[in-house]
C-alpha positions as CSV (number, residue, x, y, z in Angstrom):
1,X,54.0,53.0,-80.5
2,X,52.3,56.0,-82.7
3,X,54.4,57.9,-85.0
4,X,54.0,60.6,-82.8
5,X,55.8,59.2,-79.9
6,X,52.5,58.6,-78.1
7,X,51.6,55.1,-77.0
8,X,48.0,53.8,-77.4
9,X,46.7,51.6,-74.6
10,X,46.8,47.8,-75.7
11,X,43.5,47.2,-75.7
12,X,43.2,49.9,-78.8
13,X,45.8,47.5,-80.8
14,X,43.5,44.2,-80.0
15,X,40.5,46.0,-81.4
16,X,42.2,47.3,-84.7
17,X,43.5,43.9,-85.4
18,X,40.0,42.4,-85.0
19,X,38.7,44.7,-87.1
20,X,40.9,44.0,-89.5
21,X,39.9,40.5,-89.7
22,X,43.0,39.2,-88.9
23,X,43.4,36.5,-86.0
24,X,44.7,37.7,-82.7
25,X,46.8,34.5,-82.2
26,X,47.0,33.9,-86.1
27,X,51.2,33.3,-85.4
28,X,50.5,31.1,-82.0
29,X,52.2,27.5,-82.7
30,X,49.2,24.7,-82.3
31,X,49.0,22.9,-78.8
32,X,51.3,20.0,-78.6
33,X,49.2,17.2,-77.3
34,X,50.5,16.0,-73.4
35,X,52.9,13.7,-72.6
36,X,52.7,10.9,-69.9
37,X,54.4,12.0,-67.0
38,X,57.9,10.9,-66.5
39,X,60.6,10.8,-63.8
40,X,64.1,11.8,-64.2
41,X,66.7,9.6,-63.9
42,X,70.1,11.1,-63.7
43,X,72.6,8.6,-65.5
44,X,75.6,11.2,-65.8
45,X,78.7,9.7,-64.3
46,X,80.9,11.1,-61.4
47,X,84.0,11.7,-64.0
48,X,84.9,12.7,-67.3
49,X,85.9,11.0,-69.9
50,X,89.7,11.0,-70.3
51,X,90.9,13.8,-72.2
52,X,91.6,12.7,-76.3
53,X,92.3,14.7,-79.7
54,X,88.8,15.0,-80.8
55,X,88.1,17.4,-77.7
56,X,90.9,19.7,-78.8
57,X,88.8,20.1,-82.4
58,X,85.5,19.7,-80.6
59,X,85.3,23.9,-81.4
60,X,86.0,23.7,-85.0
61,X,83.6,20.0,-85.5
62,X,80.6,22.1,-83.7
63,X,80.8,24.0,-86.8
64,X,79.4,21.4,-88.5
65,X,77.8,19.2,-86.0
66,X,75.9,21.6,-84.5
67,X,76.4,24.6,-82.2
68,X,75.0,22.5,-79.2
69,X,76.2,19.2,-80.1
70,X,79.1,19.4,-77.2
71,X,78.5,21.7,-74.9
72,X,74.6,21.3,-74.0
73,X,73.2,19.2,-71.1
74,X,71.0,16.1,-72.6
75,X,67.6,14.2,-71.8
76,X,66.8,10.8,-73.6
77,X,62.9,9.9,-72.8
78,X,62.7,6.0,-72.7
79,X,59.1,4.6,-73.8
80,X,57.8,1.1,-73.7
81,X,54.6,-1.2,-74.6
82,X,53.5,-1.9,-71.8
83,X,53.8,1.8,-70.7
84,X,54.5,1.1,-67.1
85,X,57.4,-1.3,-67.6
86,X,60.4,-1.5,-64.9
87,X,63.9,-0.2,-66.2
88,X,67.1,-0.9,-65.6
89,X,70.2,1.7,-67.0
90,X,73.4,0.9,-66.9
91,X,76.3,3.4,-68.0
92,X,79.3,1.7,-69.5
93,X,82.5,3.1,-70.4
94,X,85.2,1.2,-71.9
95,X,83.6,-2.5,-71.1
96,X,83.5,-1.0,-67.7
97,X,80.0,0.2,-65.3
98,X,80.5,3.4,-64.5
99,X,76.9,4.1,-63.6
100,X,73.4,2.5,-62.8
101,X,70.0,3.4,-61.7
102,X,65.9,1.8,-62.1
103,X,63.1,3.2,-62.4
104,X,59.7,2.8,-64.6
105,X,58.8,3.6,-68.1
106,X,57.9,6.7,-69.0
107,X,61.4,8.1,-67.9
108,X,63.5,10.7,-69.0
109,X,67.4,10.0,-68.6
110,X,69.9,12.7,-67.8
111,X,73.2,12.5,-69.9
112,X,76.7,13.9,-69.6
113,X,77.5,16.5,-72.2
114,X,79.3,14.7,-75.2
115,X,82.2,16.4,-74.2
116,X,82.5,14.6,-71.2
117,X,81.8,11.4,-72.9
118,X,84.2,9.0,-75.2
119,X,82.8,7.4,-78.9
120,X,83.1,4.7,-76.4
121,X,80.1,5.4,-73.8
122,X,77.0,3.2,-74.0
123,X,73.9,3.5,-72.5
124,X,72.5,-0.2,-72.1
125,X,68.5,-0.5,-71.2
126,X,66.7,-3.5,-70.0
127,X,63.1,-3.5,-69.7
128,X,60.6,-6.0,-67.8
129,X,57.4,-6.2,-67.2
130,X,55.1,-9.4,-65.9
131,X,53.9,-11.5,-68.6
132,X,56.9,-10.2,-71.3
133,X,60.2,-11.3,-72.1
134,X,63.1,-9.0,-70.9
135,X,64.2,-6.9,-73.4
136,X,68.2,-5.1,-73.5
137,X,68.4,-2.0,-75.5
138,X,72.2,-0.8,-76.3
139,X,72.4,3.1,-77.4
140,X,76.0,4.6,-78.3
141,X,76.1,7.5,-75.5
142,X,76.6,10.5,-78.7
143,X,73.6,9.2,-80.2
144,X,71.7,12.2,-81.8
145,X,67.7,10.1,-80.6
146,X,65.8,12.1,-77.9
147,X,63.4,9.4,-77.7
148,X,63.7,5.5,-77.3
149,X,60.9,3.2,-77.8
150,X,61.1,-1.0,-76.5
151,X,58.2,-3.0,-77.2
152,X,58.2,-6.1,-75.3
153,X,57.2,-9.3,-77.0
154,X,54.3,-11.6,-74.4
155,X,55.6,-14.8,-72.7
156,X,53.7,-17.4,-75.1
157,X,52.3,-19.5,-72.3
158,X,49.9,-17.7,-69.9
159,X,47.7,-19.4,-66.7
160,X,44.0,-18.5,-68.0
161,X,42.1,-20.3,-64.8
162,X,42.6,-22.5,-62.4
163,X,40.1,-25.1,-60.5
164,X,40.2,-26.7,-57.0
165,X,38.2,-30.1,-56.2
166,X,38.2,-31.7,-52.6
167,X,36.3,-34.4,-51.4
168,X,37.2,-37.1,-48.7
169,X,40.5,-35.9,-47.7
170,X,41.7,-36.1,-51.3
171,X,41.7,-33.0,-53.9
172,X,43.5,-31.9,-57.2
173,X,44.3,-28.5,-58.4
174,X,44.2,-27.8,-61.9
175,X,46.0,-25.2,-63.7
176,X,44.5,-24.4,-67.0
177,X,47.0,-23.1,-69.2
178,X,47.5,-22.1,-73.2
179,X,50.5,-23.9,-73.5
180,X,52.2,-26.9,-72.0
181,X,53.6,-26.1,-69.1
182,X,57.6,-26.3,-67.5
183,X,57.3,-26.2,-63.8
184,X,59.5,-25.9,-61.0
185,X,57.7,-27.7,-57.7
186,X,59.0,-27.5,-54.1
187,X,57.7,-28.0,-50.8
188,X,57.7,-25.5,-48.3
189,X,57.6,-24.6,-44.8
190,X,53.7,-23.4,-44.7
191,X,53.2,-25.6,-48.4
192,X,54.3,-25.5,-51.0
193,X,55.7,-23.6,-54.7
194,X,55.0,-23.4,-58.1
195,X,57.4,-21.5,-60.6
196,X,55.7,-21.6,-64.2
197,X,58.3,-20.6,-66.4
198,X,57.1,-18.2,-69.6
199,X,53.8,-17.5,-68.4
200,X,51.2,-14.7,-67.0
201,X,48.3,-14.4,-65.2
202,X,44.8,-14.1,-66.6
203,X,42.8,-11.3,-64.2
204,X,40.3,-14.7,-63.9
205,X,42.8,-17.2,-62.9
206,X,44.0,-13.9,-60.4
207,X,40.5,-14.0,-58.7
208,X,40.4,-17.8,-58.7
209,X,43.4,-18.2,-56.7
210,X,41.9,-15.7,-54.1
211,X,38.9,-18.4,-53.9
212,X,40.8,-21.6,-53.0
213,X,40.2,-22.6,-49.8
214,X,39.3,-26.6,-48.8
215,X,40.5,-28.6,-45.8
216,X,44.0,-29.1,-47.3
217,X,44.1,-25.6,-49.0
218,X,44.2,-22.7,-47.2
219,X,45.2,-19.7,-49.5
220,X,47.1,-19.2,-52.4
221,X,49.3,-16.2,-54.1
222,X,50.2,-15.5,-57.5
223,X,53.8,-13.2,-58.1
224,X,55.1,-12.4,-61.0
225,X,58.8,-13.0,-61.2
226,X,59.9,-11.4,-64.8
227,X,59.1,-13.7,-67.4
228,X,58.1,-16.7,-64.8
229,X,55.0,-16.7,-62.3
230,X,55.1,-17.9,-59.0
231,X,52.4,-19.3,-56.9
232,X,52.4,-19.2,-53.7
233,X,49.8,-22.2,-51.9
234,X,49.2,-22.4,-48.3
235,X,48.5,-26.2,-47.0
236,X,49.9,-27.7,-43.9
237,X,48.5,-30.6,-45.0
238,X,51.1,-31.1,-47.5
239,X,53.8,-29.1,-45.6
240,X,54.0,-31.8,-42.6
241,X,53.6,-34.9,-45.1
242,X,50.5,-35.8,-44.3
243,X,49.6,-35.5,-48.3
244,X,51.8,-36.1,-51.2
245,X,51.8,-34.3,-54.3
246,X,51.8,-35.6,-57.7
247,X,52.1,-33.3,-60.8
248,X,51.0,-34.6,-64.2
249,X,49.7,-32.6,-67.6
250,X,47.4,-33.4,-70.0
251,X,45.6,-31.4,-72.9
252,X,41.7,-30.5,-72.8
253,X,40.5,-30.5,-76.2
254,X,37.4,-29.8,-75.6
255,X,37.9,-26.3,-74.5
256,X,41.1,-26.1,-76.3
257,X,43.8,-25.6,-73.3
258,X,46.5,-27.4,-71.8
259,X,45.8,-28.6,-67.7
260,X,48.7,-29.4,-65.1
261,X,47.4,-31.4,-62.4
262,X,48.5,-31.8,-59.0
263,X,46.8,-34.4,-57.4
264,X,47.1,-34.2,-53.2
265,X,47.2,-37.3,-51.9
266,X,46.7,-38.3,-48.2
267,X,49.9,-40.5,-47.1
268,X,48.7,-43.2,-45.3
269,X,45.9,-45.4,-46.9
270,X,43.1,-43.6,-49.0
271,X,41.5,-46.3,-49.7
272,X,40.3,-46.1,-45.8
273,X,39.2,-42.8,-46.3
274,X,37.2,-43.6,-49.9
275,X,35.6,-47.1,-47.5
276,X,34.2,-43.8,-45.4
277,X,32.7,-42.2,-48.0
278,X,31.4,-45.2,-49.8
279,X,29.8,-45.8,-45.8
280,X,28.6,-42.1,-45.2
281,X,26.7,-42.5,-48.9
282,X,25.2,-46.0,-47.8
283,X,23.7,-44.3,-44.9
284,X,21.8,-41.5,-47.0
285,X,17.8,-42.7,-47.4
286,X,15.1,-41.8,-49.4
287,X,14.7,-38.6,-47.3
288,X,17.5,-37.2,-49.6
289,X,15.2,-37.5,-52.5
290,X,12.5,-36.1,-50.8
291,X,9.7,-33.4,-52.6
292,X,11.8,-30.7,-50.4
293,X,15.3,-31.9,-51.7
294,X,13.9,-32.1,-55.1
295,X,13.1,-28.5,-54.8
296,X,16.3,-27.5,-53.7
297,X,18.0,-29.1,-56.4
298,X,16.2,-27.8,-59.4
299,X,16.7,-24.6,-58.1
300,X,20.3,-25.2,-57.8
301,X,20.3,-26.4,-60.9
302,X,18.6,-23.5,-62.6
303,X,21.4,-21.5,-61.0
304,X,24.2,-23.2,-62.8
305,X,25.1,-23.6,-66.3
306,X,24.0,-27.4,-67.9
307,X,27.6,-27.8,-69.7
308,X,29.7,-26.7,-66.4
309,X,27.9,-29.6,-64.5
310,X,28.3,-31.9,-67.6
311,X,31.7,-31.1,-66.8
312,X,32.1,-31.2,-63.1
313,X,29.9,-34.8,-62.4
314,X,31.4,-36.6,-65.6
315,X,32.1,-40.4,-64.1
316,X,35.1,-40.1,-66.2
317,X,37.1,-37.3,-64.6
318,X,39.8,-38.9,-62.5
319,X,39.3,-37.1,-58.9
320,X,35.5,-37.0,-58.6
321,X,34.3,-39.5,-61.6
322,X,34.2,-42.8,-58.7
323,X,32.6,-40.8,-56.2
324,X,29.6,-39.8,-59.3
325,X,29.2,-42.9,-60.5
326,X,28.5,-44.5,-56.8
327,X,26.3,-40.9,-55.3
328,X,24.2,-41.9,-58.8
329,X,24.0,-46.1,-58.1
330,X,22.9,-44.6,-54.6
331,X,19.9,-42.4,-56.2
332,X,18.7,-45.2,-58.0
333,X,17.9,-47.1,-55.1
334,X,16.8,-44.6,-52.8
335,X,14.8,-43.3,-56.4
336,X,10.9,-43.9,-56.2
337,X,11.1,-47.0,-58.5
338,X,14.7,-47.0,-58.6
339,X,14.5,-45.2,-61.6
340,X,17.0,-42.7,-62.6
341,X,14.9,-39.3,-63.8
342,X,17.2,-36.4,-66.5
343,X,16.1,-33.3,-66.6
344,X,14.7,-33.4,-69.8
345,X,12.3,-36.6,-68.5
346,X,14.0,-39.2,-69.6
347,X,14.0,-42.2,-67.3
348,X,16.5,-45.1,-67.3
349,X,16.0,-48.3,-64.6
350,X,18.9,-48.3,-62.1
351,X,19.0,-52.0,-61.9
352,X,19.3,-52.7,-65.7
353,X,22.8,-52.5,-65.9
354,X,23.2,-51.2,-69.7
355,X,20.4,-48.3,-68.7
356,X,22.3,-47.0,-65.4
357,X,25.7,-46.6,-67.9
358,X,23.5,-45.1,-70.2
359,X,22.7,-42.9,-67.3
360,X,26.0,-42.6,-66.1
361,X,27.4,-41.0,-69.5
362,X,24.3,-37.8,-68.9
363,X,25.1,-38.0,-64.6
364,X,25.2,-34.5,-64.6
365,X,21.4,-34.3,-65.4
366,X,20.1,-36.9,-63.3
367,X,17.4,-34.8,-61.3
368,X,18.7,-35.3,-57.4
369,X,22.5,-35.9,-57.6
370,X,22.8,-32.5,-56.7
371,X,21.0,-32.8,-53.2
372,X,22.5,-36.0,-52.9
373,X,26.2,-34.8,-53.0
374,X,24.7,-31.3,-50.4
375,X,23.8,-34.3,-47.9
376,X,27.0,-36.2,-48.3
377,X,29.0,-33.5,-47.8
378,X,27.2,-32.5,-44.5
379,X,28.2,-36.2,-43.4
380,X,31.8,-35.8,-44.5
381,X,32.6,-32.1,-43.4
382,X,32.2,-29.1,-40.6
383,X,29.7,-26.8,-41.3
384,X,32.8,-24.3,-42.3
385,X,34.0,-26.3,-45.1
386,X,30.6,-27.6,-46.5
387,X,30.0,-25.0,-48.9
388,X,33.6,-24.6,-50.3
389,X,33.7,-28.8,-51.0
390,X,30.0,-28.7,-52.4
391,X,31.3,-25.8,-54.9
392,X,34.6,-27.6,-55.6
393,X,32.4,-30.6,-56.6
394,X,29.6,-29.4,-58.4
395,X,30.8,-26.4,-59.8
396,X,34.3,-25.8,-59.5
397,X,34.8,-22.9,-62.1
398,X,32.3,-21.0,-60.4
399,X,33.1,-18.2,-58.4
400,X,32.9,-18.5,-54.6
401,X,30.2,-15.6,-54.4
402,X,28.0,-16.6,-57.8
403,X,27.9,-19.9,-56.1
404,X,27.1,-18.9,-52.4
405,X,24.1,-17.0,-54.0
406,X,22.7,-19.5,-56.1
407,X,23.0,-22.4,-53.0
408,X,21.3,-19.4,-50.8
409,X,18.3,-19.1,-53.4
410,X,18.4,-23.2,-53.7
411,X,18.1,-23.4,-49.7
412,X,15.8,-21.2,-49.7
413,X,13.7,-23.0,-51.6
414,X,13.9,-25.9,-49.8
415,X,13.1,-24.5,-46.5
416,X,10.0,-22.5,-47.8
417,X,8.9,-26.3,-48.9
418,X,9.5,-27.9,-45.8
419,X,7.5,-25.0,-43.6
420,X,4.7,-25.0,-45.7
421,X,4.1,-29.4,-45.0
């Protein structure tokens, strides 16, 4: 407004200023940066507090508490690590609930006026979230904080993979773990359950359990329940009686983890069911070893990493070990001179007893194993099921599509051989 009375239009002020040099928004307070988004949880209880002394001197003590420490409405904004974690609020009054609600971190948590409250009101929190311990927060109602922050501690054991082998009506599913595990185990309707107590789920044992799928497996599920997981596995093989379960743990130094076993056992005599394995080997010939199947399996081979089939046709592991060390007996006599060749040319005699050990200890490199166990498989399982057993034998840490593609390549390879003779 001029002096005069007159009044300039606004843009005439916005110029002046600039020319003056001074900053249009010089007195503007600097942007606060954003807060997650939060819902409101209204916590406030139907009544009042019961009326007492210090309400009756609440007007002279606002003097100096605060001119809004009464009277105003409040907000307390819960936070957590994780962000995302589930709440639980519970309003107490004298020892007694007077209020409760749940919702998910970030929240913000309507409270009564603190003249509606006693010095008696608590606000109690608990926070979960899968993988960490519960946590219980306890917050005198009158408490001055706008803000609460609960960090939740991890569960110290967590499931980091898991592997499936089946072969001849038998199988085992390990859980590779960092700690040693406590487990609860009970047969269901469908199969059977799991309950891991302290422990979370690695994103790879996640996609691991998707995979599992053999002829006593049909699916499994992972839930988290709080601080325990639950696994969920589908096998009417098991659910009917048909196969027995038998947990046991061990610890895998070399890669530094902990392994619960469950070994699925048929019911009635294995030892029929190993006699038809032994039988469907004994009827594999030299055709196995062929120049095509040779192909095939150092194309597989290529596909797959040297220390995961180390691993997987070692004729010490427990489940498949018996049925290596008689697939690699049965290579050296179907073997052109019955000679057992490695991949890096070494050659050891079948029938010298001290060379086929030697063998034996390195079975994973023994050039035509691996088209040997494809051709045993065929003999042992539908065409539906072949791929899932030859993956669970020869690579069971490998992922259902890495290994579909490198058996398609492998296969491939093979047939290319056999049309061009």
């Amino acid at each position: 407004m001029a002096s005069d009375g007159r009044a300039y239009p606004l843009s005439l002020l916005f110029i002046a200023l600039s020319l003056a040099g001074l900053p249009i928004a010089a007195c503007a307070a600097a942007p606060r940066p954003a807060l997650p988004a939060s819902e409101l949880i209204d916590l406030a209880p139907d009544r009042r507090a019961s009326w007492s002394g210090e309400k009756l001197l609440a007007p002279l003590t606002r003097l100096f508490l605060g001119s809004g420490y009464w009277y105003e409405p409040r907000e307390l904004r819960v936070e957590t690590t994780p962000s995302d974690a589930v709440l639980e609020l519970f309003y107490v009054r004298a020892n007694m609930q007077r209020g409760y609600e749940q919702g998910e971190a970030p929240a913000r948590v309507r409270l009564p006026a603190r003249i509606d409250t006693s010095d008696r009101d608590v606000l109690s929190i608990r926070a979960s979230a899968p993988g960490y311990r519960t946590a219980t927060l306890q917050l005198p109602v009158r408490s001055r904080q706008a803000t609460v922050q609960i960090d939740l501690e991890p569960v110290a054991n967590r499931l980091l993979a898991v592997e499936h082998r089946y072969f001849a009506g038998s199988g085992v599913l390990r859980l590779l773990t960092r700690e040693r595990s406590t487990l609860r185990l009970q047969k269901g309707a469908g199969g059977f359950t799991l309950v891991l107590l302290e422990t979370s789920l690695d994103p790879v044992a996640l996609a691991q359990l998707g995979e599992l799928q053999s002829g006593l497996l049909l699916r499994a599920e992972a839930q988290a329940l709080g601080e325990d997981l639950l696994l969920l596995v589908g096998s009417p093989a098991v659910a009917d009686g048909r196969v027995e379960l038998r947990a046991s743990q061990d610890e895998d130094r070399v890669r530094g983890v902990h392994a619960l076993s469950l070994v699925l056992a048929p019911a009635d005599a294995e030892a029929s069911r190993v006699r038809r394995a032994r039988e469907r080997l004994a009827g594999l010939d030299a055709s196995s070893v062929s120049e095509c199947s040779l192909r095939f399996d150092r194309a597989l081979r290529a596909s797959l990493d040297p220390e995961l089939l180390a691993r997987s046709l070692s004729v010490y592991d427990p489940f498949i070990g018996r049925y290596v060390r008689a697939a690699l007996r049965r290579l050296g006599e179907i073997a052109p001179d019955h000679a057992l060749l490695l991949v890096d040319g070494t050659r050891f005699r079948a029938d010298v007893p001290l060379e086929f050990e030697a063998a034996a200890g390195r079975a994973g490199e023994a050039i035509g194993l691996l088209a040997l166990f494809r051709d045993l498989v065929a003999a042992l399982e539908p065409a539906e099921l072949r791929a899932a057993t030859l993956r669970s034998v020869i690579a069971p840490g490998l992922s259902r599509e890495r290994f579909a593609v490198a058996l398609a390549g492998a296969e491939a390879v093979g047939e290319a051989c056999r049309s061009a003779r």
